[in-house]
C-alpha positions as a LaTeX table, in Angstrom:
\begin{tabular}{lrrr}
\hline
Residue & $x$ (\AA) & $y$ (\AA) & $z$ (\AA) \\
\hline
Unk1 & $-3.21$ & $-13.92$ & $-0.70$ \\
Unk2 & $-0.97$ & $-12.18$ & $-2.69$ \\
Unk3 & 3.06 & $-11.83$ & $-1.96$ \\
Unk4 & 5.21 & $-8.74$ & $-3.13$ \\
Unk5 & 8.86 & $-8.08$ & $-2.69$ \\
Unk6 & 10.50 & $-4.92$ & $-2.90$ \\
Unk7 & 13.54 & $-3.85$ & $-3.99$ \\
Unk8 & 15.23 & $-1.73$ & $-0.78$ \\
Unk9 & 18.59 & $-2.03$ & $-0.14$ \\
Unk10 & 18.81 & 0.09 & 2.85 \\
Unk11 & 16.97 & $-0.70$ & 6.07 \\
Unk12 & 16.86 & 3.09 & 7.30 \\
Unk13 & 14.75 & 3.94 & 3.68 \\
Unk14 & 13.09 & 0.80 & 4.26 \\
Unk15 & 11.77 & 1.88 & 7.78 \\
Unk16 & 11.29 & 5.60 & 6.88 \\
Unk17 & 8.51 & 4.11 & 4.03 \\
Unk18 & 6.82 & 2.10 & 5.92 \\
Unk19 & 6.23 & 4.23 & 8.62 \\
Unk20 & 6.16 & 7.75 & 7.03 \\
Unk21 & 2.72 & 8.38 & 7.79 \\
Unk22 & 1.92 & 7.61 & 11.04 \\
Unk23 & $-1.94$ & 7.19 & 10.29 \\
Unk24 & $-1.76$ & 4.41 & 8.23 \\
Unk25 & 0.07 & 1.99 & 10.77 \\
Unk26 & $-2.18$ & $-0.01$ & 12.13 \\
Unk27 & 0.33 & $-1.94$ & 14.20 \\
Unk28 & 4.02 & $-2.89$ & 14.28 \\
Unk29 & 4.73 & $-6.61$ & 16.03 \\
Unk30 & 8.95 & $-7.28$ & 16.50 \\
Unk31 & 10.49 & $-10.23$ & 15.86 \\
Unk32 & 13.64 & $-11.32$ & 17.38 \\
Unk33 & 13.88 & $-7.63$ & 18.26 \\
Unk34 & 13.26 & $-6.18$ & 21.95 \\
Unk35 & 11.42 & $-3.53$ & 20.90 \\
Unk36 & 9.80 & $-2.06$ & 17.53 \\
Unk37 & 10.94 & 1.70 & 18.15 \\
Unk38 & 11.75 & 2.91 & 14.76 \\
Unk39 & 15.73 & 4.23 & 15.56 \\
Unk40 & 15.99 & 0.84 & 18.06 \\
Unk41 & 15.29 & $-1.44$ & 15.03 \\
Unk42 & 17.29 & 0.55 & 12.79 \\
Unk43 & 20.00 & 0.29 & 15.22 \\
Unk44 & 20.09 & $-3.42$ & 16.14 \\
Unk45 & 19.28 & $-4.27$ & 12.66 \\
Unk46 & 22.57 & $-2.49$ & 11.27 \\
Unk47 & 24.64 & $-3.90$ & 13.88 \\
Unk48 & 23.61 & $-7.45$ & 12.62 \\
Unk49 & 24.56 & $-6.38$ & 9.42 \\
Unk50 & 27.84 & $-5.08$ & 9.76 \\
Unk51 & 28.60 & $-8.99$ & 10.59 \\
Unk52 & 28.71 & $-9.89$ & 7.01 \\
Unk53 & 29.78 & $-8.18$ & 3.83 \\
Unk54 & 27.07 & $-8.16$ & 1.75 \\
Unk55 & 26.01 & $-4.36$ & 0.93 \\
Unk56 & 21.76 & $-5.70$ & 0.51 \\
Unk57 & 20.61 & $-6.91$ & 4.16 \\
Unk58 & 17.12 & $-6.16$ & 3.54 \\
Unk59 & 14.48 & $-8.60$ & 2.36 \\
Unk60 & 10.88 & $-6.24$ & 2.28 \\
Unk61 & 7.98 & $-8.11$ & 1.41 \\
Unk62 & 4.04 & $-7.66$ & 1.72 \\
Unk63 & 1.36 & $-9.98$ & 1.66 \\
Unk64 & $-2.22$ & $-9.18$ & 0.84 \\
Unk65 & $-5.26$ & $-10.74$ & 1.77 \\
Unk66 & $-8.69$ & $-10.77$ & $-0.76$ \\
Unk67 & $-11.12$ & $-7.96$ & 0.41 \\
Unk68 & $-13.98$ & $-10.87$ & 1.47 \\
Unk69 & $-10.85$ & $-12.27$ & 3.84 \\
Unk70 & $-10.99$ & $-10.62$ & 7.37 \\
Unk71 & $-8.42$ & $-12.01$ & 9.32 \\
Unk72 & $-7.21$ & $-10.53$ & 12.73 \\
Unk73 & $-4.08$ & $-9.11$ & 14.05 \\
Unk74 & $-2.94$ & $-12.63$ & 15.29 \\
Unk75 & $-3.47$ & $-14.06$ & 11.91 \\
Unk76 & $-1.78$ & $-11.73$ & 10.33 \\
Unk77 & 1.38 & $-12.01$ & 12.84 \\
Unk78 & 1.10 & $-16.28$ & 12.23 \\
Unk79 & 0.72 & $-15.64$ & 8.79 \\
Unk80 & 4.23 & $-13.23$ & 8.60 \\
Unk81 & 5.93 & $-15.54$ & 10.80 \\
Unk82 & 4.97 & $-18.39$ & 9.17 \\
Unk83 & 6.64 & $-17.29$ & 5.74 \\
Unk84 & 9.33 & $-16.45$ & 7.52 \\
Unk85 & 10.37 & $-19.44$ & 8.85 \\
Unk86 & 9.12 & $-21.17$ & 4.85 \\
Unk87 & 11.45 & $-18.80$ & 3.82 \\
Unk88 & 14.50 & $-19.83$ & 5.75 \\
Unk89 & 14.53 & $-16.56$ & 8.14 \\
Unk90 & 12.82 & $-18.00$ & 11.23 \\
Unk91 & 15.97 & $-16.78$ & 13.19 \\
Unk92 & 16.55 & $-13.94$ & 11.77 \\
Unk93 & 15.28 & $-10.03$ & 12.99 \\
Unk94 & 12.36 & $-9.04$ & 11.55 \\
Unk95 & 9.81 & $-6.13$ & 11.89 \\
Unk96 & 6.00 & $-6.94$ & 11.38 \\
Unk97 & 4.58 & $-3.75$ & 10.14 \\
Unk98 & 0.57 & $-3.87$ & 8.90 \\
Unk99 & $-0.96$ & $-0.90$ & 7.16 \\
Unk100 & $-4.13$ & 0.17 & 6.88 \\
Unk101 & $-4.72$ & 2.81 & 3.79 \\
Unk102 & $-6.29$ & $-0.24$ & 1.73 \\
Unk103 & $-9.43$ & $-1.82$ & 1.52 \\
Unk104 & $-7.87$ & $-4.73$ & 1.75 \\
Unk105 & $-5.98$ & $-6.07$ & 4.98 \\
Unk106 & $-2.50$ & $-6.34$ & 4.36 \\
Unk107 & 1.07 & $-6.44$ & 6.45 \\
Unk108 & 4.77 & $-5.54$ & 5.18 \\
Unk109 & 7.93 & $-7.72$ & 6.26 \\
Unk110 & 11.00 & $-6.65$ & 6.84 \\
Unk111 & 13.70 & $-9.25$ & 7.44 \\
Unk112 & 17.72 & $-8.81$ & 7.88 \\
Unk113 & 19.06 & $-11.39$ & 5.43 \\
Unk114 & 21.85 & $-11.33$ & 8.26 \\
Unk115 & 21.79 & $-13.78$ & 10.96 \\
Unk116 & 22.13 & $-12.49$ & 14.38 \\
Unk117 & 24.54 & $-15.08$ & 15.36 \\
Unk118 & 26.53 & $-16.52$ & 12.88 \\
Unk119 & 26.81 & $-13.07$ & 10.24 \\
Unk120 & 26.07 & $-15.48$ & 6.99 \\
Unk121 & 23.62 & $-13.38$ & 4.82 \\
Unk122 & 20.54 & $-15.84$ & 3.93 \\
Unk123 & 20.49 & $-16.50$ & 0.27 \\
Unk124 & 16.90 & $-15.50$ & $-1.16$ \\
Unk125 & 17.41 & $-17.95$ & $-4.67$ \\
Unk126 & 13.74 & $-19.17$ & $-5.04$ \\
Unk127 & 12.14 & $-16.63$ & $-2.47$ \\
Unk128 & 9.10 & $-16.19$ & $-4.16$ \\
Unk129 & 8.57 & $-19.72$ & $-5.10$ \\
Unk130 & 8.58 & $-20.22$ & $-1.18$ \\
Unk131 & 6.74 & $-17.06$ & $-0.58$ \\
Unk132 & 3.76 & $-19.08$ & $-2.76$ \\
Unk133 & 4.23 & $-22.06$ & $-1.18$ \\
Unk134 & 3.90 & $-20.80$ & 2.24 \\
Unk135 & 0.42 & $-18.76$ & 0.63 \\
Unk136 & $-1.10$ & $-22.02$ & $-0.22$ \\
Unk137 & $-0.25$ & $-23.95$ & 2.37 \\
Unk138 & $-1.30$ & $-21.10$ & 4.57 \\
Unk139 & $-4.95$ & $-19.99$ & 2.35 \\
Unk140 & $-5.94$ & $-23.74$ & 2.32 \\
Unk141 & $-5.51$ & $-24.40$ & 5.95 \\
Unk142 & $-6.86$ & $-21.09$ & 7.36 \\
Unk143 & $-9.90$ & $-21.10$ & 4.32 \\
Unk144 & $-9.08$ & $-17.82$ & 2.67 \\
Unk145 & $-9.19$ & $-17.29$ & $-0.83$ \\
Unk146 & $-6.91$ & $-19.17$ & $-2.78$ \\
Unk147 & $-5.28$ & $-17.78$ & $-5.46$ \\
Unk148 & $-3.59$ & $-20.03$ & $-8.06$ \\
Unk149 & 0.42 & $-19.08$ & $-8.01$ \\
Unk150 & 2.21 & $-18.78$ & $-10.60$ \\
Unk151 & 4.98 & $-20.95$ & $-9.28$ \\
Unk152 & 2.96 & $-23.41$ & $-7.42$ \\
Unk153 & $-0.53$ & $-24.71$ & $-7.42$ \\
Unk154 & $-2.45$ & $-26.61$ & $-4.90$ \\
Unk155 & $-4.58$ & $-29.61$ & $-6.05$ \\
Unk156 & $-7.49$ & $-28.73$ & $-8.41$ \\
Unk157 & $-5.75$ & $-25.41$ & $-9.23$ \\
Unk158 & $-4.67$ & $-24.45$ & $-12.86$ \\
Unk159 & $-1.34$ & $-21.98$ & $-13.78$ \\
Unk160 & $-2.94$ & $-18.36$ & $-14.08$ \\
Unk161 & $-1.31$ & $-17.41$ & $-17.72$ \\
Unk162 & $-0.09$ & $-13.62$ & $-18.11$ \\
Unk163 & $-1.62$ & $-13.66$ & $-21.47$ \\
Unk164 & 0.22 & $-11.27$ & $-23.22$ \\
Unk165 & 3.64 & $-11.07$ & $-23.99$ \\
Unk166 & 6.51 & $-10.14$ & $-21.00$ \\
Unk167 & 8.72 & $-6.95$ & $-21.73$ \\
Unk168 & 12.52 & $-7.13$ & $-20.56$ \\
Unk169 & 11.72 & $-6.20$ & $-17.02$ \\
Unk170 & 8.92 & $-7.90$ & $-16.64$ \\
Unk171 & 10.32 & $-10.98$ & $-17.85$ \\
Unk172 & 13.47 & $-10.18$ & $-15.66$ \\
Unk173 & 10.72 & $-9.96$ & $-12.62$ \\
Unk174 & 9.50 & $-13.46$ & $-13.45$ \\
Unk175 & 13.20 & $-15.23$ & $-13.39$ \\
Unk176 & 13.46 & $-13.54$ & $-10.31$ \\
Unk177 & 10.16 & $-14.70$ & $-8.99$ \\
Unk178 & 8.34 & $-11.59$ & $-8.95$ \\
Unk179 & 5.50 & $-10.55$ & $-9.70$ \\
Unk180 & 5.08 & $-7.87$ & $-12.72$ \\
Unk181 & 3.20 & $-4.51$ & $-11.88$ \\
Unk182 & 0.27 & $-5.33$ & $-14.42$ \\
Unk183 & $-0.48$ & $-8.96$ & $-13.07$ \\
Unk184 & $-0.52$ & $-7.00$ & $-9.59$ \\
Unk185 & $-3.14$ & $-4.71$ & $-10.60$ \\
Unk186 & $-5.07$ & $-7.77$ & $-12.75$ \\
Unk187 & $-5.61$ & $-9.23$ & $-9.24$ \\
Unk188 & $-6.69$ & $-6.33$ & $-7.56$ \\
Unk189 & $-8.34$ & $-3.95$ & $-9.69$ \\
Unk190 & $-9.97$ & $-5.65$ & $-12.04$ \\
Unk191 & $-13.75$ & $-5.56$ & $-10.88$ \\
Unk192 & $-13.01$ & $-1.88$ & $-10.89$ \\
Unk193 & $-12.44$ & $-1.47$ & $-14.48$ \\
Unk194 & $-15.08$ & $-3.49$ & $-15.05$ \\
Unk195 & $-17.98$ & $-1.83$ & $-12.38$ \\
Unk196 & $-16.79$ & 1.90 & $-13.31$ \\
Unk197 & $-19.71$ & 4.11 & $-14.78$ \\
Unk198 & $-17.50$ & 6.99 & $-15.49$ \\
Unk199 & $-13.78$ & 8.20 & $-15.15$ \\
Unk200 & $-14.59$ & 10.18 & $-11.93$ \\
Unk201 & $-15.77$ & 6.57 & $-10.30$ \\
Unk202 & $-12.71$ & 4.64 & $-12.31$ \\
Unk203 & $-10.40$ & 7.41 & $-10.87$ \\
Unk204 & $-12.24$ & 7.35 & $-7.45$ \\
Unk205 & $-11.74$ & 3.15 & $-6.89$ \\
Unk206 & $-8.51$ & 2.88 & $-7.88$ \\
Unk207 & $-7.30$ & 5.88 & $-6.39$ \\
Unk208 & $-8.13$ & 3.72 & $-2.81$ \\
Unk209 & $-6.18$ & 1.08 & $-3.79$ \\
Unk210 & $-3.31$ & 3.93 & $-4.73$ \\
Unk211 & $-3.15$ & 3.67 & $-8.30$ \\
Unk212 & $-3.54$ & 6.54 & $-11.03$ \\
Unk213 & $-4.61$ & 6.30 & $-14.90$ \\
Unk214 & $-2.35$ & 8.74 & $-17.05$ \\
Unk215 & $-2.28$ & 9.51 & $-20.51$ \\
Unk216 & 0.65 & 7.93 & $-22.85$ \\
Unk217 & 3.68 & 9.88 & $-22.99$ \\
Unk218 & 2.88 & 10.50 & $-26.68$ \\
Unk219 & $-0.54$ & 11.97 & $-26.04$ \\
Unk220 & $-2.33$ & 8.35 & $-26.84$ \\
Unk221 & $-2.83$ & 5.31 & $-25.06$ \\
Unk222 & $-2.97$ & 5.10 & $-21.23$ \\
Unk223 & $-0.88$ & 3.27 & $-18.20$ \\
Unk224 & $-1.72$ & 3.16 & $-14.75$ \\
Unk225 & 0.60 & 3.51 & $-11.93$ \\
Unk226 & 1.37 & 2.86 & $-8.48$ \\
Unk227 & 3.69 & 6.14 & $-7.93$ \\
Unk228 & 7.06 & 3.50 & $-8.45$ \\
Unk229 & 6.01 & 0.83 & $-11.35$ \\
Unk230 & 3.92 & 1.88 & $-14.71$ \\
Unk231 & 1.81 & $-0.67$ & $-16.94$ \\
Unk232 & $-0.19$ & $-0.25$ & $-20.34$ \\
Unk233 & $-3.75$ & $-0.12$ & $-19.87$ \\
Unk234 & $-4.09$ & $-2.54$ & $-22.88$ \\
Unk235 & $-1.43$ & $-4.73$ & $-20.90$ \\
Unk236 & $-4.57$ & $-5.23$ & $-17.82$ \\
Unk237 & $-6.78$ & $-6.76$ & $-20.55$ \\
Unk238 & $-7.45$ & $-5.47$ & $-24.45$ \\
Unk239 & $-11.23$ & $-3.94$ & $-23.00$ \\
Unk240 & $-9.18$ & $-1.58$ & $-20.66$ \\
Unk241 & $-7.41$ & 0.21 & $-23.45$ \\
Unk242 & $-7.55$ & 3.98 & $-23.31$ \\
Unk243 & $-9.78$ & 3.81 & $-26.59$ \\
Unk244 & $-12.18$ & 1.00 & $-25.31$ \\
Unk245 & $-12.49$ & 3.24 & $-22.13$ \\
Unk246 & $-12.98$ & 6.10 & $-23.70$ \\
Unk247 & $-15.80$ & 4.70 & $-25.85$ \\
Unk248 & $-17.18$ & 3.71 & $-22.52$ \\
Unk249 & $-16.89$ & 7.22 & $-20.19$ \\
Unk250 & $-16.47$ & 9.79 & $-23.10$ \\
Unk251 & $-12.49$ & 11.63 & $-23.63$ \\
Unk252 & $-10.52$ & 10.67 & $-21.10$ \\
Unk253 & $-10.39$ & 13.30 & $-17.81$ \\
Unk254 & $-7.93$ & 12.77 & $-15.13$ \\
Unk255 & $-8.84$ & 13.33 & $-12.13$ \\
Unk256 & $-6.95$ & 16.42 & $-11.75$ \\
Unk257 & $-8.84$ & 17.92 & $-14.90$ \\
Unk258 & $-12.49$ & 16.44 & $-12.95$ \\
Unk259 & $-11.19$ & 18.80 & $-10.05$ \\
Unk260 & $-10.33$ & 21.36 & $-11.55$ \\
Unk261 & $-14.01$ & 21.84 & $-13.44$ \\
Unk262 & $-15.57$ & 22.25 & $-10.01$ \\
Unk263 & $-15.01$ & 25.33 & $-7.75$ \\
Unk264 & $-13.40$ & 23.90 & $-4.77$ \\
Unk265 & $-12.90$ & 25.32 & $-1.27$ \\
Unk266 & $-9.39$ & 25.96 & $-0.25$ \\
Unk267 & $-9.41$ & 22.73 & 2.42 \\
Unk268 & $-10.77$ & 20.49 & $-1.05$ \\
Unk269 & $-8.03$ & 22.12 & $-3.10$ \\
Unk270 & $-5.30$ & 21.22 & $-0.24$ \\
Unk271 & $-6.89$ & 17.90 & 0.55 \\
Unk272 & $-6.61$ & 17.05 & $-3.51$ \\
Unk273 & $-2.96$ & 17.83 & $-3.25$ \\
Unk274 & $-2.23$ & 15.44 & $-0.15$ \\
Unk275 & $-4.50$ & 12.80 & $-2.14$ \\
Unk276 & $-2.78$ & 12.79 & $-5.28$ \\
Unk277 & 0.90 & 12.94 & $-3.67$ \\
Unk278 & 0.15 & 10.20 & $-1.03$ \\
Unk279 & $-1.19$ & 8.00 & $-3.90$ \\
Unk280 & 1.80 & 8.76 & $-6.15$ \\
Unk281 & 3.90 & 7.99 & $-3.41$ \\
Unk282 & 5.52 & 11.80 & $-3.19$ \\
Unk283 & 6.45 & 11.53 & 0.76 \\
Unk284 & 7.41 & 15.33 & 1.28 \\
Unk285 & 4.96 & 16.84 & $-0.53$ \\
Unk286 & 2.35 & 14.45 & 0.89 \\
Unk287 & 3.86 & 15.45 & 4.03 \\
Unk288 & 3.32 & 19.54 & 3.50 \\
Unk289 & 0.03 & 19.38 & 2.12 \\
Unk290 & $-1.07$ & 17.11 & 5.39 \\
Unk291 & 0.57 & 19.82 & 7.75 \\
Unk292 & $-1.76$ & 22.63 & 5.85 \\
Unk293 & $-4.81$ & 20.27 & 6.29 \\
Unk294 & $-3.63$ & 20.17 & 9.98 \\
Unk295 & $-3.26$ & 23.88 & 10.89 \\
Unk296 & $-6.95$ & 24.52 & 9.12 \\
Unk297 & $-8.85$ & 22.03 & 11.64 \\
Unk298 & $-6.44$ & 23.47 & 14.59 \\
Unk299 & $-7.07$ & 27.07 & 13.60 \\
Unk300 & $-11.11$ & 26.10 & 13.75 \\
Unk301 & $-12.83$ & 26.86 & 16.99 \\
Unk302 & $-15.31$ & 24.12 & 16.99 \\
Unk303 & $-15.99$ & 20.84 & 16.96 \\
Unk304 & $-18.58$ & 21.69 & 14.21 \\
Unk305 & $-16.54$ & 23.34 & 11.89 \\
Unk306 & $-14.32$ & 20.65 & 11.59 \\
Unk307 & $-16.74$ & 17.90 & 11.03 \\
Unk308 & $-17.85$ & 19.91 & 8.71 \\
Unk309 & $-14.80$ & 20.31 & 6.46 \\
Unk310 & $-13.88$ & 16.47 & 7.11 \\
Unk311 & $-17.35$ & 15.85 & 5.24 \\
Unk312 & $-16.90$ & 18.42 & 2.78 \\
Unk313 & $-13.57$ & 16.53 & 1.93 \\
Unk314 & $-16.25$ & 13.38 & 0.35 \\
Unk315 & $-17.05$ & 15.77 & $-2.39$ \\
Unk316 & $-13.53$ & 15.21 & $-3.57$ \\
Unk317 & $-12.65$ & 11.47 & $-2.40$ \\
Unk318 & $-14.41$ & 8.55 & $-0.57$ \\
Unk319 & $-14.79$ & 7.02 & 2.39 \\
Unk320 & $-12.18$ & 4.22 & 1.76 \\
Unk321 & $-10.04$ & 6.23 & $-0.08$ \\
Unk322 & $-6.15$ & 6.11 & 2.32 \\
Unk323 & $-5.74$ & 9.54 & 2.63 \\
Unk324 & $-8.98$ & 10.51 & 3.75 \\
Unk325 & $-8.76$ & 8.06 & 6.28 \\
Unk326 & $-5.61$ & 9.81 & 7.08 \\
Unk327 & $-7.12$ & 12.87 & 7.35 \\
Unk328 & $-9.67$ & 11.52 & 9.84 \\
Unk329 & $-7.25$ & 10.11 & 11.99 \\
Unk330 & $-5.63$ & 13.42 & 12.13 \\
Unk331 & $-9.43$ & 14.79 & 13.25 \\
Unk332 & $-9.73$ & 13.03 & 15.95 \\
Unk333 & $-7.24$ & 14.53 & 18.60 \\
Unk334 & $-7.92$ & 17.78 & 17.52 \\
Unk335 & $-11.74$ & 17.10 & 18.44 \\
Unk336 & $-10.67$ & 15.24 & 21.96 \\
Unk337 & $-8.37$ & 18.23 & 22.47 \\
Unk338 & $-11.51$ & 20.77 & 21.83 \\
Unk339 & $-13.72$ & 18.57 & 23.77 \\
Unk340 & $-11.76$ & 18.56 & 26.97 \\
Unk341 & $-10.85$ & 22.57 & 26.43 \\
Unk342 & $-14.80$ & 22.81 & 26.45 \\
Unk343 & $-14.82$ & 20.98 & 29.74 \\
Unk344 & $-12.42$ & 22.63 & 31.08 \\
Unk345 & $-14.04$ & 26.09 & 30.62 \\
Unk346 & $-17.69$ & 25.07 & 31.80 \\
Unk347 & $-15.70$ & 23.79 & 35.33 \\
Unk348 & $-14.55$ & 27.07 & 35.83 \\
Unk349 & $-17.50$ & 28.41 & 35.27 \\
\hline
\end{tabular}
């Protein structure tokens, strides 16, 4: 498993990301909270805080488990809760919150650093040390993958080295005990780089685990991004480089410029827009480009029509891709809303 903390300082933002798209929340679990209503949470949790001073109550982590790992919900609850209390935040509020726009099965944390009863703000010195700690402890016992942690290593495990050389931030990240961006995508994208037989498929794979190759700034080179964090392509490993890829797929394309070559229907052209902005992480515009997508199924008159589109939408994306998914999810009441309409009219027949 791998742990991630973000950087949030406000518990309203905090919310508002991870649920802004109600299609990827797979479930929300509370703890030490009555209920896990969005503006109930926000409200209890800021009343905790205003007991102490500090102006950064949130502590937002994830934790990711390896694709072959298939645990279920009440794993995934023990497994929160369990780094919680490793942590030091057993008693504190707490909102379970698991996603499910990657391949992978994965759940977000977020903790008030505030306790509910005494106001102190828990100190997070060390966090991620624990964070790994709890991870072993937790992979070993349960038999998941284990993945060697940089801060701690079970018996017969060896350090993982970062290999190249740390930039000020990312050496900054590692005091902390964070994890830099390109050690993050070493451990999940790797096999992806390496299996890709062209830039459409390298585009298409890591686009579904919502990450996007761009050219240098200065017209050479390549980084990949997650929408909020940037890394050199050479940085992943030297045979990723733009020029070793490009000696493998041909002059780099993005996949804008692979789009744009083919003569797409309006609901592929829309659908590209929504898949690019909810994999940069561009929340509004994702937003208006899903409320287009929605008005074409609504304004379609059967059932037919829109499984049709849905499909067409694979010419442009993949199955696994997030924001397809989305878009299915979005499908589906439309078609049990048709389907009942249908019903209703042969009755009255």
């Amino acid at each position: 498993m791998i742990a991630k903390v973000g950087r949030s300082t406000s518990i309203k933002a905090t919310i508002e990301y991870l649920e802004n798209n109600s299609g990827r929340v797979d479930w929300k679990e509370a703890h030490h909270l009555a209920s896990t209503d969005k503006e109930f949470v926000i409200r209890q949790m800021r009343d905790t805080a205003s007991m102490s001073r500090t102006q950064d109550p949130v502590y937002h982590y994830s934790i990711s488990w390896d694709p072959d790992d298939h645990p279920d919900k009440e794993q995934m609850i023990e497994t929160a809760r369990r780094t919680l209390a490793d942590l030091g935040l057993k008693d504190h509020q707490a909102l379970i919150v698991a996603h499910n726009d990657h391949v992978y099965k994965h759940v977000h944390v977020l903790a008030n650093r505030v306790h509910p009863e005494t106001g102190i703000a828990w100190d997070r010195w060390m966090d991620y040390k624990k964070l790994e700690t709890s991870l072993r402890s937790l992979e070993r016992e349960l038999g998941w993958k284990e993945v060697p942690g940089h801060h701690i290593q079970l018996e017969g495990q060896q350090k993982p080295k970062y290999g190249q050389t740390l930039n000020r931030l990312e050496a900054e990240q590692v005091k902390r005990g964070q994890q830099p961006f390109f050690v993050h995508v070493r451990e999940h994208a790797m096999e992806d780089f390496r299996q890709a037989g062209s830039w459409k498929e390298l585009h298409q794979r890591l686009a579904e685990k919502g990450l996007t190759i761009q050219r240098g700034s200065r017209g050479t080179g390549g980084k990949v991004t997650d929408g909020f964090e940037y890394a050199n392509l050479s940085k992943i490993h030297r045979s990723f480089s733009m020029k070793n890829l490009e000696a493998r797929f041909g002059r780099f394309q993005s996949l804008d410029q692979i789009h744009q070559s083919k003569n797409l229907s309006k609901a592929q052209k829309t659908f590209v827009g929504f898949e690019k902005a909810f994999r940069l992480n561009q929340s509004s515009k994702a937003q208006a480009f899903k409320n287009s997508l929605q008005l074409m199924m609504k304004s379609m008159k059967t059932i037919s029509q829109i499984k049709q589109m849905t499909k067409s939408l694979l010419q442009v994306s993949t199955p696994s891709n997030p924001a397809f998914k989305a878009v299915e999810m979005m499908a589906k009441p439309i078609i049990k809303h048709l389907k009942q309409t249908i019903r209703t009219h042969e009755i009255e027949r």
